[in-house]
C-alpha positions in Angstrom: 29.2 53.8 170.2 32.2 56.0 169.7 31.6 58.1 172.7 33.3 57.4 176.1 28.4 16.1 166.5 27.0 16.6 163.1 23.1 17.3 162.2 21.5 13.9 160.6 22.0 13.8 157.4 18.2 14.7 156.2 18.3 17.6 158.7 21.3 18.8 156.9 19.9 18.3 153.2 16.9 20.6 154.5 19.1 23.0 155.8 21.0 23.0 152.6 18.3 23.3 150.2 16.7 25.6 152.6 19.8 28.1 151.6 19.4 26.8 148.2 16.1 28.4 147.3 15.7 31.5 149.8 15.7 34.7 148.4 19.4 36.2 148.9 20.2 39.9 148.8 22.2 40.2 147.6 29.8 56.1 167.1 29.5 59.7 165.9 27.6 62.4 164.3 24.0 63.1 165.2 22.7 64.0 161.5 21.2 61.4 159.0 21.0 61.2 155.4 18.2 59.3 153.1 18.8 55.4 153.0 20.3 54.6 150.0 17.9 53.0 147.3 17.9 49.4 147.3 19.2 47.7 144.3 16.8 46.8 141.7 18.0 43.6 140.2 17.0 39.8 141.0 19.5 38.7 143.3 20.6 34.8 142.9 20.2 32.3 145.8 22.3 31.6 148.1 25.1 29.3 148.0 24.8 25.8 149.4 26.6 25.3 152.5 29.8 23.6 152.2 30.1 19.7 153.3 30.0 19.2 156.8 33.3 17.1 158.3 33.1 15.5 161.9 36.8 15.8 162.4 37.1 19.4 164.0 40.5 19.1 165.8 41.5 17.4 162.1 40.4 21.0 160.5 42.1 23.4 163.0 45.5 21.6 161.6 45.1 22.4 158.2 46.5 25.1 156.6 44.4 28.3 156.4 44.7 29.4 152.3 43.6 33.3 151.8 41.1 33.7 149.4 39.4 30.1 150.0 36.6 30.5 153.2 37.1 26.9 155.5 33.8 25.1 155.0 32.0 24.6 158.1 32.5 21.8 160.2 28.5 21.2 161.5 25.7 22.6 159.2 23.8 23.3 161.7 26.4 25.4 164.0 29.0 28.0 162.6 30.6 28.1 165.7 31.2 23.9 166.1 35.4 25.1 165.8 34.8 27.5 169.3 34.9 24.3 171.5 36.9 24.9 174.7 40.6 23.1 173.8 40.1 23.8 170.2 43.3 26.1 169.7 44.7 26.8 166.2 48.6 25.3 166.0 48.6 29.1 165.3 48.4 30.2 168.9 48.4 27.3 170.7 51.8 28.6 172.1 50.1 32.4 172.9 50.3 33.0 176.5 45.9 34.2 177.4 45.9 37.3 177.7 43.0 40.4 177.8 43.8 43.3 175.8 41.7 46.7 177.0 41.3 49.4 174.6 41.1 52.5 176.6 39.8 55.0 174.5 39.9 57.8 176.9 43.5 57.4 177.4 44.9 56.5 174.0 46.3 53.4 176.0 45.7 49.9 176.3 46.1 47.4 179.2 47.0 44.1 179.2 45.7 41.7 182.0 46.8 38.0 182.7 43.7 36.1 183.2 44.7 34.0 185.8 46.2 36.3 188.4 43.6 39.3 187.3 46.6 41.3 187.1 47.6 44.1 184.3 51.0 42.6 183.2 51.6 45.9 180.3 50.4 49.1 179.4 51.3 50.8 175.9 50.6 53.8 174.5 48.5 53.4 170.9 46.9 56.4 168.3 44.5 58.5 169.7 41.1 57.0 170.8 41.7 53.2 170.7 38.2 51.7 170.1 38.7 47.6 169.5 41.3 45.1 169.6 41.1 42.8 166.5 42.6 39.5 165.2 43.7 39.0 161.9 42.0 36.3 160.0 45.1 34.1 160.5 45.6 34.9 163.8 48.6 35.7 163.6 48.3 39.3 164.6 46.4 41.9 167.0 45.3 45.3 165.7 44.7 48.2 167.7 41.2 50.5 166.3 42.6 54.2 166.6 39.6 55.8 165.4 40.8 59.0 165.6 43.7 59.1 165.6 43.4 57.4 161.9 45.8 54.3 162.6 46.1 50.7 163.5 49.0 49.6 166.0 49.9 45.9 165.3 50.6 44.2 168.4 52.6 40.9 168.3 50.3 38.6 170.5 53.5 36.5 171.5 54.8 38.9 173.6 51.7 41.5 174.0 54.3 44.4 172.7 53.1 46.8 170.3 55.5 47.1 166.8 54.5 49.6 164.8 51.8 51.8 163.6 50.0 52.6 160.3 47.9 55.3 158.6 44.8 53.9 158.3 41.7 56.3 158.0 38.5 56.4 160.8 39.1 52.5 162.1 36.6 52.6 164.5 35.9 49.1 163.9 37.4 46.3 161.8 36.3 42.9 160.2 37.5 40.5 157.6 36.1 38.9 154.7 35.7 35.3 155.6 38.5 34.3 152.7 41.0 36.4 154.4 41.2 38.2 151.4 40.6 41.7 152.9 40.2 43.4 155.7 36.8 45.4 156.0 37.7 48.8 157.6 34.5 50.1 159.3 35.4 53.6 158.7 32.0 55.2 161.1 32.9 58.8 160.5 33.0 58.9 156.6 30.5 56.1 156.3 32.3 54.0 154.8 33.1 50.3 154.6 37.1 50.1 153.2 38.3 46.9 151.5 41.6 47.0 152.3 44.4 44.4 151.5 44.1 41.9 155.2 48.3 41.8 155.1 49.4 45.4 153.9 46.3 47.7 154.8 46.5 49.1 151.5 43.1 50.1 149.8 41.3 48.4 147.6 37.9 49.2 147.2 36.2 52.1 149.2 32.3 51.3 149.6 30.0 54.6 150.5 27.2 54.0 152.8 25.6 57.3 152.9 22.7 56.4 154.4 24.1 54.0 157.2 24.9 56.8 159.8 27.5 55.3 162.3 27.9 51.4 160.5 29.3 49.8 163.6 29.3 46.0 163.8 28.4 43.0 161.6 28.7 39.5 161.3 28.0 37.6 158.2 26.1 34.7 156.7 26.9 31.3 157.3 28.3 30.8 153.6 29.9 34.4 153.8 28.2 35.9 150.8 26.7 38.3 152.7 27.0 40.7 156.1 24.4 42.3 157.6 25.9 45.8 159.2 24.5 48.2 162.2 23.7 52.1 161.6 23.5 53.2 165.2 22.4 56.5 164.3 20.1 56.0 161.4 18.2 53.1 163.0 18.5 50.6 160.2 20.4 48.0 158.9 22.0 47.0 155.7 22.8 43.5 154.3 26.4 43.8 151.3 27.4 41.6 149.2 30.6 40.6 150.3 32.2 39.2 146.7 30.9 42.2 144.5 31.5 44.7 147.5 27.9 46.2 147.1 24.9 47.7 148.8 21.9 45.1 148.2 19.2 46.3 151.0 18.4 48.4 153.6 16.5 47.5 156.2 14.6 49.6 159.0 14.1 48.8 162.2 11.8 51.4 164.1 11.9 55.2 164.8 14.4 55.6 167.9 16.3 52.7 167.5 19.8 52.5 167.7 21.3 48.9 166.6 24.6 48.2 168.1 26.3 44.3 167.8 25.3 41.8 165.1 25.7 37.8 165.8 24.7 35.2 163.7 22.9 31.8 165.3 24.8 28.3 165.4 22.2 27.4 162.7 22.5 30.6 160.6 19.0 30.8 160.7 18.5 34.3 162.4 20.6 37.5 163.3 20.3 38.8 166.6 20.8 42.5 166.6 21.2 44.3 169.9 19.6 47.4 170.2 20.6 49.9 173.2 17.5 52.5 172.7 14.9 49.0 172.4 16.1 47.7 174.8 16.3 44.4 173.8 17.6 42.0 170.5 16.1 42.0 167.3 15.4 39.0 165.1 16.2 38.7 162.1 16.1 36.2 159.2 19.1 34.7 158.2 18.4 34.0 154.8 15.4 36.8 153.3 16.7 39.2 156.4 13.3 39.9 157.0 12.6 41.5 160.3 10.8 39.2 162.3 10.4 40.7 166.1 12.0 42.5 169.4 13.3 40.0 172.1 13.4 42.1 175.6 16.5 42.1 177.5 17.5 45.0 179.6 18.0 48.9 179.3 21.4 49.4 177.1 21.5 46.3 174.9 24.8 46.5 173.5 27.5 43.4 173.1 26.3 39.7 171.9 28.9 36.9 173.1 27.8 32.8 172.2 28.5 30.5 174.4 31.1 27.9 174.3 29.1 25.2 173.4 26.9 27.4 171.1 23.5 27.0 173.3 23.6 30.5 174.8 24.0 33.8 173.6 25.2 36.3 176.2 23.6 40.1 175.7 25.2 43.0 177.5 22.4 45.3 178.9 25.1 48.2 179.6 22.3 50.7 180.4 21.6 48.5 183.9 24.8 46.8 184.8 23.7 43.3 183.6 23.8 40.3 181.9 20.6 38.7 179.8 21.5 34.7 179.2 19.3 33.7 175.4 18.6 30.2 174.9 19.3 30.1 170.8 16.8 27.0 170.9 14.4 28.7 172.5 15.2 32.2 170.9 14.4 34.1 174.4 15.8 34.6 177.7 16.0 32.4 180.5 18.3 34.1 182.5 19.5 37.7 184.1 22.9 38.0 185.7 23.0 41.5 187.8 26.3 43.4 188.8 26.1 43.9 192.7 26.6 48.0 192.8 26.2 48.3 188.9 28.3 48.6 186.4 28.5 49.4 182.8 29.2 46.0 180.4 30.2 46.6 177.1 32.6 44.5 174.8 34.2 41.7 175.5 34.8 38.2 174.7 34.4 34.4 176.5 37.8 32.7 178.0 39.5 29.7 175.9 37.4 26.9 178.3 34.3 28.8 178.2 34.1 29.7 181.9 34.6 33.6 182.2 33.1 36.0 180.5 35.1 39.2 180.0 33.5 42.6 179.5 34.9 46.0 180.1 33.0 48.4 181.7 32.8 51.7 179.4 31.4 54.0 181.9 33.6 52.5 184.9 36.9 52.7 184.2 37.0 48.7 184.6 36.8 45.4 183.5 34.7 42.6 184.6 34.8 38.8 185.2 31.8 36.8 185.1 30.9 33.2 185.7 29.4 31.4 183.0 28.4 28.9 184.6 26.4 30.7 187.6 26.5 34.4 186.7 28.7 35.9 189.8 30.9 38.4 189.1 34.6 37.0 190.0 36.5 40.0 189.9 36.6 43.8 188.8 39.6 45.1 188.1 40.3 48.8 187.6 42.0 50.0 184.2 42.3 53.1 181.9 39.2 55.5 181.1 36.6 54.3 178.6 37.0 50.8 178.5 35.6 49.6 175.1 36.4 46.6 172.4 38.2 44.1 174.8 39.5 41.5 173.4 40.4 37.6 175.0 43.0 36.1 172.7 44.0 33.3 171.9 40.3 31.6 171.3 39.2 28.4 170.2 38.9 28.5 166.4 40.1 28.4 162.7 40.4 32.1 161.6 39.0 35.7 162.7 36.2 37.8 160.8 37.5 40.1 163.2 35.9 42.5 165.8 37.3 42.1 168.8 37.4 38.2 168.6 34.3 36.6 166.4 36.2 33.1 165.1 35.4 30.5 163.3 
C-alpha cells in the first residue's frame, strides 16, 4: 500500500501431467474502473515442468543465460535453491546486509545484521517504496514511486551509483528468463516490460481495471503471474510470454489483496488480504478461488520458510506474526510483538534464523526468531519503513520484489 531431496519419481509424473492437462489462462487512488473482459479464446495447457536435478549446489554454479528460465531443481518445491548456505558464486563475496526503504524520508538505511547497527544512509528519488534484486543478482534497485526513478545501488559496497527515469515504480519484478524487468507502475495501472539491463521500454501493458496492481509471483513453469489490485479487490492472472491479460478474478466486496506467494509444490497461491483479514487460496493451475484462511487484522507480507515448510504472514493491523503450515494449508502458530508494532515487508536471513520486517507505522525495523517467535531486536530508522530487503539470499536468480529467489 503506497501510503506511509527429490519427490519419487511417480509423484513427480503426477505432478507433471497434472500441469500437463489443467486448464491454463492464459497503493493509490480510491476510484475503480470496470474489470477488463476476460479473453475469449481457448487457452493451451500448461507447460510440463522442467526435469528435476538432485544436484542443487551443482545448479547455483552454472551460468545464469537471459532469456532461458533455470528448470527447477525439486518438482515438488520451487524454492528447493533457498536452502540456508546455498549462495550464488554471484554474491557469495556480498557482505549481509538489510536495505530499508524509507518512504517518508526519500532515504534508505542500511543495517549490518550482526551488530543491528545502520552502517549507511543515502539519499534516493522521492518516496522509495522496495528494494529489488536484479535477476542476476548482480544489482539492487531502489522503487522511487514518485519520484519516477530507480537508484542502482552496488550491493558490494551498499553505495548508491546513479539514478534513472523510470515512470511510477512502485514495485518491480522480473520475468523468470531475465529477459525483462516488469515495472509495476500502480499509479497508471500499468505493468511496463522493460529491458532487465537498460530500463528501456519495451512493451507497456494497460490494466485498467486492476486499481493499485501491487505484488505477484508467478507459476512454477513461469508462464503465468497472478497480480494484486488492492483497490479493486480482485486479481488477475497474465501471460507472461505474449505479455497479455487472460483473466480476472474477484475476490469479495471489501477486499483489499496485498502479497502474492506461490507454494513449494505450485499447487496454490496464497494471497494476503489486509481488509479479510486473512490469506486467500488459490489454485495454482485453473486459479480458481478456493477459500479464506484467517490470520490476523492487516494481512500484508508472505515470507517462506527456509526449508519451504512454513509460510510466514505479516498481520500489520495487530503487530504480529501468523506461522502457515504449507502441508497443512493453515496456521499453527501466532508470534505477538510485546507493545505492538506494525510488520510489513521484509525478507528471511541467509541461515534461515531471523526474520526481518520493517515496521511501516513505527519508524522501525524488526528481528524475529524463526525458530521460537521472540522478537530479537527493534531498531529505529527513517519514517515509513516499507519494502526491506535482506540480500544476499540463498538462490539462483531474482523475480524481484524485495527478494523472492529462485
Amino acid at each position: 500500500m503506497r501510503r506511509a531431496g527429490a519427490l519419487p519419481a511417480v509423484a513427480a509424473a503426477a505432478l507433471i501431467a497434472l500441469a500437463s492437462t489443467a486448464l491454463a489462462f492464459a497503493g493509490c487512488s480510491s476510484s475503480d474502473s470496470p474489470a477488463p473482459k476476460p479473453v475469449e479464446r481457448e487457452l493451451k495447457p500448461l507447460a510440463d515442468l522442467p526435469t528435476p536435478t538432485r544436484h542443487p549446489r551443482k545448479e547455483l554454479r552454472r551460468p545464469l543465460r537471459r532469456g532461458t528460465m533455470p528448470p527447477v531443481l525439486r518438482a515438488d518445491d520451487v524454492y528447493a535453491a533457498d536452502r540456508p548456505g546455498f549462495l550464488s558464486p554471484r554474491v557469495r563475496h556480498f557482505p549481509e546486509r538489510i536495505y530499508v526503504p524509507n518512504s517518508g524520508s526519500d532515504t534508505v538505511d542500511v543495517i549490518d545484521p550482526k551488530t543491528y547497527k545502520i552502517i549507511r544512509h543515502f539519499r534516493t528519488g522521492p518516496n522509495p517504496q522496495h528494494v529489488t534484486p536484479s535477476w542476476d543478482l548482480k544489482t539492487l534497485w531502489v522503487d522511487n514511486n514518485a519520484g519516477n526513478s530507480l537508484t542502482k545501488v552496488d550491493p558490494r559496497t551498499s553505495k548508491p551509483i546513479k539514478t534513472i527515469p523510470v515512470a511510477d515504480p512502485y514495485n518491480m519484478y522480473f520475468t523468470p528468463n531475465g529477459r525483462y524487468a516488469i515495472v509495476v507502475a500502480e499509479q497508471l495501472r500499468r505493468l511496463d516490460f522493460r529491458d532487465a539491463k537498460t530500463m528501456r521500454m519495451h512493451h507497456s501493458l494497460r490494466v485498467p481495471g486492476c486499481a493499485g496492481v501491487d505484488h505477484m509471483d508467478f507459476t512454477a513453469d513461469g508462464r503465468f503471474l497472478l497480480a494484486s489490485c488492492e483497490f479493486a479487490s480482485r486479481m488477475i492472472v497474465v501471460d507472461v510470454r505474449r505479455e497479455r491479460l487472460v483473466r480476472t478474478i474477484e475476490l469479495r466486496r471489501g477486499a483489499m489483496p496485498q502479497d502474492v506467494k506461490l507454494s513449494p509444490d505450485g499447487r496454490l497461491f496464497y494471497v494476503a488480504d489486509m481488509m479479510s483479514n486473512g490469506v486467500w487460496l488459490l489454485d495454482g493451475l485453473t486459479f480458481k478461488k478456493l477459500r479464506l484462511v484467517p490470520t490476523g487484522a492487516g494481512a500484508h507480507g508472505l515470507y517462506a520458510s527456509r526449508d519451504s515448510r512454513k509460510l510466514y504472514v505479516t498481520n500489520r493491523g495487530e503487530g504480529s506474526i501468523s506461522v502457515i503450515s504449507f502441508r497443512k494449508r493453515h496456521p499453527v502458530d501466532k508470534w505477538r510483538f510485546p507493545g505492538g508494532g506494525s510488520p510489513d515487508m521484509g525478507g528471511v536471513s541467509t541461515d534461515g534464523r531471523v526474520l526481518w520486517l520493517s515496521g511501516r507505522y513505527s519508524g522501525e525495523v524488526y528481528a524475529v526468531s524463526t525458530k521460537t517467535g521472540r522478537l530479537l531486536k527493534r531498531i529505529r530508522v527513517g519514517p515509513g519503513p516499507h519494502g526491506l530487503a535482506v540480500f544476499p539470499q540463498p538462490g539462483r536468480y531474482s523475480l524481484g520484489h524485495n527478494g523472492v529467489l529462485r
